[in-house]
PyMOL commands that place a pseudoatom at each C-alpha (Angstrom):
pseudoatom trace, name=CA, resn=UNK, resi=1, chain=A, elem=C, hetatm=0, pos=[0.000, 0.000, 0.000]
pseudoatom trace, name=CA, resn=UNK, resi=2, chain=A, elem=C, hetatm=0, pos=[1.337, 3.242, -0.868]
pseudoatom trace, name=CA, resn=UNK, resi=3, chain=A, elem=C, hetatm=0, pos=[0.633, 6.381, 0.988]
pseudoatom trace, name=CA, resn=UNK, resi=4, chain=A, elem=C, hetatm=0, pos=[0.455, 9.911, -0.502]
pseudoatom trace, name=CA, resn=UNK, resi=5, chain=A, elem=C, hetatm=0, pos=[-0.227, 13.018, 0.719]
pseudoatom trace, name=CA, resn=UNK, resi=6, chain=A, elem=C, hetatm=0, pos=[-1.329, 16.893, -0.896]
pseudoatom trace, name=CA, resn=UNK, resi=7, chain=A, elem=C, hetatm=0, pos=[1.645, 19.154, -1.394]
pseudoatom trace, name=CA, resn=UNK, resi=8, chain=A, elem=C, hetatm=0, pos=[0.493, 22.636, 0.115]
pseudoatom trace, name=CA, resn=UNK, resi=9, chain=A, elem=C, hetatm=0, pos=[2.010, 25.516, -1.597]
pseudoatom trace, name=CA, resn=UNK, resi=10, chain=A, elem=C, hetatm=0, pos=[2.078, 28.957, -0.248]
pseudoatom trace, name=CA, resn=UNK, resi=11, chain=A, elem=C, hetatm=0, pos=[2.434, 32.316, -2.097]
pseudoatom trace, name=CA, resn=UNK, resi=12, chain=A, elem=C, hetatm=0, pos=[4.522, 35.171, -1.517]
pseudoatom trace, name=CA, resn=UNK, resi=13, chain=A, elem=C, hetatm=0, pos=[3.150, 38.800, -3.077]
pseudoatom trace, name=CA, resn=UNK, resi=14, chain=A, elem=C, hetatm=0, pos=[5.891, 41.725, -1.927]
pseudoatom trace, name=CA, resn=UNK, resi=15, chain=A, elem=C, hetatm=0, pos=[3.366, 44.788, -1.939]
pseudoatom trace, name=CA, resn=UNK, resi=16, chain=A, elem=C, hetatm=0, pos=[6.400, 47.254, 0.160]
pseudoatom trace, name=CA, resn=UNK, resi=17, chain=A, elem=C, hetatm=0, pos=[10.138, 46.733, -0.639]
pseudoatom trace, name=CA, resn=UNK, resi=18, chain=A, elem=C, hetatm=0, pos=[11.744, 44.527, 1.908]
pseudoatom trace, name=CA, resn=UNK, resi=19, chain=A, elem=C, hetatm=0, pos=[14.719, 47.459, 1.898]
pseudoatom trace, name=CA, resn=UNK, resi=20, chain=A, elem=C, hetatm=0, pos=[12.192, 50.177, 2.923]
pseudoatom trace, name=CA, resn=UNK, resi=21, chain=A, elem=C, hetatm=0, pos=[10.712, 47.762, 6.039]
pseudoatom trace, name=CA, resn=UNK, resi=22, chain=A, elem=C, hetatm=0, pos=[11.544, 48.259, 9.177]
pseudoatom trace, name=CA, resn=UNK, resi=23, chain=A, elem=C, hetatm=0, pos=[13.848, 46.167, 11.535]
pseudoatom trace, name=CA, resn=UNK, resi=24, chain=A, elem=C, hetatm=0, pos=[13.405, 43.955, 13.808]
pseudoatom trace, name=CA, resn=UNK, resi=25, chain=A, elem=C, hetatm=0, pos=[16.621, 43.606, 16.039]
pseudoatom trace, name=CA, resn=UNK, resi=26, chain=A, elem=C, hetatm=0, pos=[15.056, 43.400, 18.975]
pseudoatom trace, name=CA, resn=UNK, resi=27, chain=A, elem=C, hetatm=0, pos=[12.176, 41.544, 20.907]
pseudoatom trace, name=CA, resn=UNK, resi=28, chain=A, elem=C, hetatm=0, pos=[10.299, 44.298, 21.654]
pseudoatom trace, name=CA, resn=UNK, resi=29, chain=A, elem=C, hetatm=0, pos=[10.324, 45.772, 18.121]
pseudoatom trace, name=CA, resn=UNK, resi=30, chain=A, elem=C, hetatm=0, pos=[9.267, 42.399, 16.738]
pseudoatom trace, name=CA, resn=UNK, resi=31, chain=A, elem=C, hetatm=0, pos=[6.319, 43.028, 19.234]
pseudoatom trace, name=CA, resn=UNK, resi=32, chain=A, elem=C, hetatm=0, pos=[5.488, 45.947, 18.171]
pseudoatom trace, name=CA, resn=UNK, resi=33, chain=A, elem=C, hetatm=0, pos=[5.497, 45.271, 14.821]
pseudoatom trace, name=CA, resn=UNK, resi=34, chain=A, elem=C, hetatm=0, pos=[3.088, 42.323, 15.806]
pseudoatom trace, name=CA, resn=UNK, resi=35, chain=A, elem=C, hetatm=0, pos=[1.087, 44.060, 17.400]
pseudoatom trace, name=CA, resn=UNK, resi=36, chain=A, elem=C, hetatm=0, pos=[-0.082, 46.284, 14.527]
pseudoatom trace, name=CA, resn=UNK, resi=37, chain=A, elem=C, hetatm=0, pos=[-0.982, 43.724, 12.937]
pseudoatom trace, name=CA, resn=UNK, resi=38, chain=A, elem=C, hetatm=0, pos=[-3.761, 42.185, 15.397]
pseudoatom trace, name=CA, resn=UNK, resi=39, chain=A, elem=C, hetatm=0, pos=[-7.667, 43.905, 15.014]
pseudoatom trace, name=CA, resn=UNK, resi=40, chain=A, elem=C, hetatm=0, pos=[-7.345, 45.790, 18.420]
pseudoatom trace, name=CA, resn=UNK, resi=41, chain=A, elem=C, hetatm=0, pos=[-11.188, 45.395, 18.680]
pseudoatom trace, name=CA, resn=UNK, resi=42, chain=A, elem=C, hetatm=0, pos=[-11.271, 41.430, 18.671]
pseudoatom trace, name=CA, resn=UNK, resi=43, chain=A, elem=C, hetatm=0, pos=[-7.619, 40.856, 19.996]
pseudoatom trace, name=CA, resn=UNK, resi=44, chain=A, elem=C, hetatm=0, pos=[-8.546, 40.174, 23.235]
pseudoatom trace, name=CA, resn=UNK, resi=45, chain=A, elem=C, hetatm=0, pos=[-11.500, 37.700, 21.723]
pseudoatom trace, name=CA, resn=UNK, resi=46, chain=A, elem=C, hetatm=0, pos=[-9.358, 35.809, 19.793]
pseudoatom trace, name=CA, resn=UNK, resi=47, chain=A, elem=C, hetatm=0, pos=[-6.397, 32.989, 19.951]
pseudoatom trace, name=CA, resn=UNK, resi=48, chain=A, elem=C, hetatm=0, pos=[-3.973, 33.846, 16.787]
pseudoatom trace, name=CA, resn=UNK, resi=49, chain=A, elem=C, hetatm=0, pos=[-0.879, 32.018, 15.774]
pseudoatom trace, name=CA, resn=UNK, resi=50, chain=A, elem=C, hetatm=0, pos=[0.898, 34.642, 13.600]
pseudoatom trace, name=CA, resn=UNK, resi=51, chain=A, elem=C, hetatm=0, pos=[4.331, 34.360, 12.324]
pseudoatom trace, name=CA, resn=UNK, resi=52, chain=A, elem=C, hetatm=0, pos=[6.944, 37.571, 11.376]
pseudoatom trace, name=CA, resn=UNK, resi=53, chain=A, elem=C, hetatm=0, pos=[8.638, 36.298, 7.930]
pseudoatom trace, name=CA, resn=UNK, resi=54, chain=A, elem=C, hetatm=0, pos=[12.281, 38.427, 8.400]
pseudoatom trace, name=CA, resn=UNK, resi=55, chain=A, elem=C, hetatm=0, pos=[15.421, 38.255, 5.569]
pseudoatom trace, name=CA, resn=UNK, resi=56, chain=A, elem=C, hetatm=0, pos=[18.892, 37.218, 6.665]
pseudoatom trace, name=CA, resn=UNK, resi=57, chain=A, elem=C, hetatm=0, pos=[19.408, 41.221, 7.460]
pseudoatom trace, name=CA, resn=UNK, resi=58, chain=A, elem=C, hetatm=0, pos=[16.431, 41.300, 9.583]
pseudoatom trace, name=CA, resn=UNK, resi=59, chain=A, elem=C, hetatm=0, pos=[14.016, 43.336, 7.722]
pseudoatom trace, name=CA, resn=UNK, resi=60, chain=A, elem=C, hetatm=0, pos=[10.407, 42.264, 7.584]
pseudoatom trace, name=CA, resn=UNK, resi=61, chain=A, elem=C, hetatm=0, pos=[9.110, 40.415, 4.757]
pseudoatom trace, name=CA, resn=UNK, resi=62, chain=A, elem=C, hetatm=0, pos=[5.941, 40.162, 6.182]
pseudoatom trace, name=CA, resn=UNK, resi=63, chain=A, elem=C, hetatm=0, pos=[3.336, 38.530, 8.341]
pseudoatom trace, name=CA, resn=UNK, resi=64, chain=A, elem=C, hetatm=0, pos=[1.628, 34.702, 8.218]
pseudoatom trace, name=CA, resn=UNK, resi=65, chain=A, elem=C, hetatm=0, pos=[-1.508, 34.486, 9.971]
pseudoatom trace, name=CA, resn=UNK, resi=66, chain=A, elem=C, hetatm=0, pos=[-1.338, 30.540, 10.982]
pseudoatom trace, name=CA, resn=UNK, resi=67, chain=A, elem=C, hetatm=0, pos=[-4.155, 29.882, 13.088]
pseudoatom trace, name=CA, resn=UNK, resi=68, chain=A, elem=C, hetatm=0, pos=[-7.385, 31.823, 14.239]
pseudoatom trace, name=CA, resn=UNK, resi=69, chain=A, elem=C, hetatm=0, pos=[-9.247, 30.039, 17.318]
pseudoatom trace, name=CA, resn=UNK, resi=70, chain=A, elem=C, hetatm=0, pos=[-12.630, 31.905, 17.561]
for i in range(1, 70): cmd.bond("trace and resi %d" % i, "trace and resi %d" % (i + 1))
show_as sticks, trace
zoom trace
């Protein structure tokens, strides 16, 4: 029996130049640059896996939203 399984692939769309971001050399600026992020009116509603996509220099790609628990 041979098993096989979907291959998932996941997009990438640059809408701001990775050399104009902002970044994020420290712990609390990757929290604050999370925390933009969240809807401030249902953040405290809400479980939410997010992930902060950096390049090797540290400047933000961008942000992954992986899971939502309502």
């Amino acid at each position: 029996m041979k098993n096989e399984v979907n291959e998932i692939q996941i997009s990438y769309c640059e809408k701001l130049g990775v050399l104009n971001s902002e970044p994020a050399n420290s712990s609390d600026r990757v929290a604050e640059l999370l925390y933009r992020t969240w809807d401030k009116n249902t953040i405290g509603l809400q479980e939410t896996f997010k992930v902060l996509l950096l390049n090797n220099a540290h400047k933000v790609k961008g942000t992954f939203q992986f899971l939502r628990a309502d």
